[in-house]
C-alpha positions in Angstrom: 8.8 -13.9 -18.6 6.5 -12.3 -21.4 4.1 -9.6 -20.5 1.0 -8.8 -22.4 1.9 -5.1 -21.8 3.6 -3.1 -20.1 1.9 -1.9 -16.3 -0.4 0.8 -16.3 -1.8 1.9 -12.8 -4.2 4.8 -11.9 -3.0 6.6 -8.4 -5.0 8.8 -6.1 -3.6 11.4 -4.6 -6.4 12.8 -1.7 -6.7 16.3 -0.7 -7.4 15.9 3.4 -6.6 13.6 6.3 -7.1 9.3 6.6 -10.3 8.4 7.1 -10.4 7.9 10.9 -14.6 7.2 11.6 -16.4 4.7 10.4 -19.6 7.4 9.7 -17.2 8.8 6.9 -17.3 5.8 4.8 -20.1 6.2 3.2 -18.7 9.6 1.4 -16.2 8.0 0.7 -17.3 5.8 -1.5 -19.3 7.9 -3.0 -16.3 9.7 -3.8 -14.5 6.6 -5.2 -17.2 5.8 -7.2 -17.3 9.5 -8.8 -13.3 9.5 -9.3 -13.8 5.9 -10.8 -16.6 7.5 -13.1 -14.4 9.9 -14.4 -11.7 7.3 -15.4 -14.6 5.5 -17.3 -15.1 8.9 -19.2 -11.3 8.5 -20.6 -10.9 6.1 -23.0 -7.4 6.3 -23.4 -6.3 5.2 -20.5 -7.3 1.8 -21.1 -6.0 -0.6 -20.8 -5.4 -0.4 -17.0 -4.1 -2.4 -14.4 -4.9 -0.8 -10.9 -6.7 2.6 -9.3 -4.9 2.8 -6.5 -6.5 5.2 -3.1 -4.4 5.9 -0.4 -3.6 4.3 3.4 -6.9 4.2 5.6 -9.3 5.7 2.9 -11.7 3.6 4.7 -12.0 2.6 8.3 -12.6 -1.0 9.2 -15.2 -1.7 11.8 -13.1 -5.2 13.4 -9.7 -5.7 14.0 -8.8 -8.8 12.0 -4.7 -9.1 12.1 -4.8 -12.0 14.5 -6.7 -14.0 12.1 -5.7 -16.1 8.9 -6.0 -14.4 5.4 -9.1 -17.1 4.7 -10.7 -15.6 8.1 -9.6 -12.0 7.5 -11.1 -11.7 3.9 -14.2 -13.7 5.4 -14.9 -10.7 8.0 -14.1 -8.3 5.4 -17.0 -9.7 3.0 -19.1 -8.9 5.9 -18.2 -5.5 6.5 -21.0 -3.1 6.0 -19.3 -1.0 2.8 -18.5 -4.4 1.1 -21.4 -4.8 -1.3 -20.5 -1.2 -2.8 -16.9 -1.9 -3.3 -17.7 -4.6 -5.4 -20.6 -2.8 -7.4 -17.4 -0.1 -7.7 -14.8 -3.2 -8.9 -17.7 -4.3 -11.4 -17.9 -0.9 -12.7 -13.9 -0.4 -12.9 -13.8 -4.1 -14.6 -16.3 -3.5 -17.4 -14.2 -0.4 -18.6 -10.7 -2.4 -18.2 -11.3 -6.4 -18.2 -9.5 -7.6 -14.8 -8.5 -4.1 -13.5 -8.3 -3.8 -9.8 -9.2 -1.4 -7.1 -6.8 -1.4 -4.4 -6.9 0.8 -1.0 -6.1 1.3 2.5 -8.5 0.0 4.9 -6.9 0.3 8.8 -8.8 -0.6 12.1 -8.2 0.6 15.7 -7.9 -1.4 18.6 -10.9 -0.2 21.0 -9.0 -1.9 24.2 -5.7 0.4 23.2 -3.3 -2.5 23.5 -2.1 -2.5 20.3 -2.6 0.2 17.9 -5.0 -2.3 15.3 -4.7 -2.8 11.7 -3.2 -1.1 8.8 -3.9 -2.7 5.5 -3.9 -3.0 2.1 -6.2 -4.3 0.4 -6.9 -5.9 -3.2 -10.7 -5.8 -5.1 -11.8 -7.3 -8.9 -15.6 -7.6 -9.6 -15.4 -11.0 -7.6 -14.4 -9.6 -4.0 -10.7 -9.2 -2.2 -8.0 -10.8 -4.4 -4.9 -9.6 -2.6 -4.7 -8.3 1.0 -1.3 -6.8 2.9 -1.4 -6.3 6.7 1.9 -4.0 7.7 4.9 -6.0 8.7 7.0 -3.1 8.5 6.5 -0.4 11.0 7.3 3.2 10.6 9.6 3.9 14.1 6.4 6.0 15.4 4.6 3.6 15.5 6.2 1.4 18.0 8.4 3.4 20.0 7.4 5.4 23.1 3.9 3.7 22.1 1.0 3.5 24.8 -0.3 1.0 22.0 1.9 -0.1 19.3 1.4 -1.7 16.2 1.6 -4.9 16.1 3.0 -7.3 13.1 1.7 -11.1 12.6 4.3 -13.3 12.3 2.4 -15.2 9.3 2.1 -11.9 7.2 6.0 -11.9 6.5 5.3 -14.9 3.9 1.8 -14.6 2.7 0.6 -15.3 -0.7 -1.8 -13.1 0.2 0.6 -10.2 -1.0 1.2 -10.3 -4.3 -1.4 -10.2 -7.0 -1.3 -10.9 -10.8 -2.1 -8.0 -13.1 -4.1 -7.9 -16.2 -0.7 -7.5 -18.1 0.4 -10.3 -16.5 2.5 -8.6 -14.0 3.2 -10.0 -10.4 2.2 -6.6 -7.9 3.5 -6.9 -4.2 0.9 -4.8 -1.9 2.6 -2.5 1.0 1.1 -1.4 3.3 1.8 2.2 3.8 5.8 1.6 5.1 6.4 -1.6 4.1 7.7 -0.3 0.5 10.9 0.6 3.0 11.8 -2.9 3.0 12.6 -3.8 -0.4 15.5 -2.4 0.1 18.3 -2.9 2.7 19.2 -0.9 5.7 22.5 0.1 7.3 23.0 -3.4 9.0 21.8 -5.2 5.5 18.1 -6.1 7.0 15.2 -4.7 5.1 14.9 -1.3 6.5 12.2 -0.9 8.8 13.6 -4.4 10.4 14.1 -2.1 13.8 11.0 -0.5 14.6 9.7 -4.3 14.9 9.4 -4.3 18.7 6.4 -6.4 19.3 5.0 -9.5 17.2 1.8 -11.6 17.5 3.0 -15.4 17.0 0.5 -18.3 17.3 -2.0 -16.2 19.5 0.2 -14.7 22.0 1.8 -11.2 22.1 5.9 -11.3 22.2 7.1 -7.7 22.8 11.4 -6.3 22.8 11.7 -6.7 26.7 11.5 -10.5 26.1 14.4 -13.1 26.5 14.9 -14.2 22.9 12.9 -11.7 20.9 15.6 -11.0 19.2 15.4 -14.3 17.7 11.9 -13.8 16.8 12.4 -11.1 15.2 15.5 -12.6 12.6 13.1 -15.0 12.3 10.3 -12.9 10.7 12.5 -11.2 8.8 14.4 -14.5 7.5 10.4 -15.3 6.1 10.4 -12.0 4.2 13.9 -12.4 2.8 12.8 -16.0 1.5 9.6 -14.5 0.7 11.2 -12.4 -2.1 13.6 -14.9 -3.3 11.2 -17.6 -4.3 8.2 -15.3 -5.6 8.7 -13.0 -8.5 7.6 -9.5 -7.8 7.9 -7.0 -10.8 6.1 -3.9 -9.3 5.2 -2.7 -5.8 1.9 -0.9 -4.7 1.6 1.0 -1.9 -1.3 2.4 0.2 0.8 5.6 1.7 -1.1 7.0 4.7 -0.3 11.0 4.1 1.6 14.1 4.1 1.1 17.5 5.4 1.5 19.3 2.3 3.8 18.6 -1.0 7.2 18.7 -0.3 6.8 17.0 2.7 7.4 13.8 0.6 11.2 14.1 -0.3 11.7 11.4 2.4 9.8 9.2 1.0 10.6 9.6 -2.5 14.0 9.4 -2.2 14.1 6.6 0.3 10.9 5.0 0.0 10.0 4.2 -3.8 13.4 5.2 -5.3 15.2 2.4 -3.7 12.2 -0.1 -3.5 12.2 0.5 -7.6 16.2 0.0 -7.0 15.6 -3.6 -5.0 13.1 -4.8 -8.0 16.0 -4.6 -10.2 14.4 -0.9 -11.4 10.8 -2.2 -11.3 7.6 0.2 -10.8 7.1 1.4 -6.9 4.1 3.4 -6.6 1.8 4.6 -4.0 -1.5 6.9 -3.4 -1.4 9.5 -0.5 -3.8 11.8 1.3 -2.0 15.6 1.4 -3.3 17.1 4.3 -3.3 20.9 3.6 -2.7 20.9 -0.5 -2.7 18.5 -3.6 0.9 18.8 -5.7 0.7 19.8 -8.9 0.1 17.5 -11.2 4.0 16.4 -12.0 5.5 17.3 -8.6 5.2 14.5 -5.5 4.6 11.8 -8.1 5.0 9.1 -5.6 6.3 6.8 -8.4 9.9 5.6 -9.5 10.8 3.3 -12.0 14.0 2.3 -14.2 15.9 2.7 -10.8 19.6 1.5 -11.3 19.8 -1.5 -8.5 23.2 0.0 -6.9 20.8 2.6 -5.5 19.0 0.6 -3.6 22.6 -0.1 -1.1 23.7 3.9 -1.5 21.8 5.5 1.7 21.9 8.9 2.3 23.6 9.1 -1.0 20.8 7.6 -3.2 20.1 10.0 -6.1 16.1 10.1 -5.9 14.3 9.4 -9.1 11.4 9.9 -10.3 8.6 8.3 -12.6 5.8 11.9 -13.8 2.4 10.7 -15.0 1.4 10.5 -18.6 -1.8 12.1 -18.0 -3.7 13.6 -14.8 -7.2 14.9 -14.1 -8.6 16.5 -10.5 -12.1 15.4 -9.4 -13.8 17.2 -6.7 -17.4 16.2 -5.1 -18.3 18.3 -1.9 -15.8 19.0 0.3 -13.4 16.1 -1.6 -10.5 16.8 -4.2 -8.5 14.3 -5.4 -5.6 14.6 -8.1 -5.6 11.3 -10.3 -2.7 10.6 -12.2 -1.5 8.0 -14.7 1.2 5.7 -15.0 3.1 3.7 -17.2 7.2 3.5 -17.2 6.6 2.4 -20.5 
């Protein structure tokens, strides 16, 4: 396969906590639209693929993971902070032809059966053009959970998830720990495989106590695996919900983009994160691997941890908001 170029993707990195209101999306995009100002003020960073913004930078009003993609982007293009995503995407477009903005948009369930929707989520200047609901969940999230998350069968194999660059590479979309499973666990199942203890199949919940879940679950996971094998996927993008402060990312790193550049055959894996109390400095908690040797991604606890440092940064601040943006290319 011939690329026009090789990938180069703007992340994010947000100084403070997910968005977890509604009421605090309108700053936010105020925000994005300043941060994506400021990239339009840099020439040379064209041209780009991607600005990436963390996990559940905005809040979603509706839950929508029990719905197709066709109905999920359909409520999406209704959602209230819609139109000025676009008018962002237009703007982002104009300065790099085809460039997408991509973000973390998560729902909560106000019944508190299920935890709601974590997301990632896909914009150009003509609306949603890729969209990732988590299939893999972080072991929090389901275990010793009043209401836990909830995968949809149908997300293990959606088009959906992979979008086409404007240097004509193919970009899978994670949502927050789904990055994990590009790489195999202990038993040879993508990691995270585990904390699946509850699916949604064909409109009714199936949760671990069940008589044959086990089943279900090899079958979800038997979609993913085929998912990858008949779909190239040269990069992964991930919408990482957050970390306390830098440092607190070694984990992840080592485990989480490392070895998901490892299981592309050495591939981008990159993400955007809130950091709760701090921002890193500018090449420290990168959050981006690349050139990663593929017997990594089957070492474990003994995977070396690599990482990919930005060719250029810059730190916006409006209000109360910092951000740390960073650019990348593994060249």
């Amino acid at each position: 396969m011939r690329y026009r170029r090789s990938p180069r993707l703007v992340a994010v990195c947000i100084l403070g906590k997910c968005v977890s209101q509604t009421p605090s999306n309108p700053t936010r995009l105020k925000f994005m639209r300043t941060i994506i100002d400021q990239i339009i003020e840099q020439p040379r960073w064209r041209p780009l693929d991607a600005v990436i913004f963390p996990g559940s930078y905005i809040r979603l009003t509706r839950l929508i993971g029990h719905h197709s993609d066709a109905e999920r982007i359909w409520a999406l293009g209704r959602e209230p902070f819609a139109k000025s995503l676009t008018i962002i995407a237009t703007r982002l477009d104009r300065y790099s032809r085809r460039a997408l903005l991509i973000f973390g948009g998560d729902a909560s369930d106000s019944k508190r059966c299920e935890r709601g929707d974590q997301t990632c989520i896909a914009i150009g200047r003509m609306g949603i053009v890729g969209l990732a609901r988590k299939i893999f969940p972080a072991n929090g999230d389901t275990t010793h959970c009043w209401s836990p998350y909830v995968p949809n069968l149908n997300d293990y194999d959606s088009a959906s998830r992979i979008v086409t660059l404007a240097s004509g590479h193919r970009a899978l979309l994670c949502a927050c720990y789904d990055m994990f499973a590009l790489a195999p666990g202990r038993d040879g199942d993508p990691r995270g495989s585990p904390s699946i203890r509850d699916l949604w199949i064909d409109g009714a919940y199936h949760r671990i106590e069940e008589v044959g879940f086990a089943e279900l679950r090899r079958n979800a996971i038997s979609r993913w695996d085929k998912f990858r094998q008949t779909n190239r996927i040269d990069l992964a993008i991930s919408a990482i919900h957050g970390f306390r402060k830098p440092g607190r990312d070694v984990y992840w790193q080592r485990h989480g983009l490392t070895a998901a550049s490892a299981g592309l055959g050495g591939g981008l894996a990159i993400g955007a994160a809130h950091f709760n109390e701090q921002l890193p400095a500018p090449h420290k908690s990168t959050l981006a691997a690349s050139g990663v040797p593929k017997s990594e991604a089957t070492k474990g606890f003994h995977r070396h941890s690599y990482s990919l440092e930005p060719i250029d940064h810059m730190t916006v601040s409006s209000g109360q908001l910092k951000a740390l943006v960073r650019l990348y290319s593994p060249g």
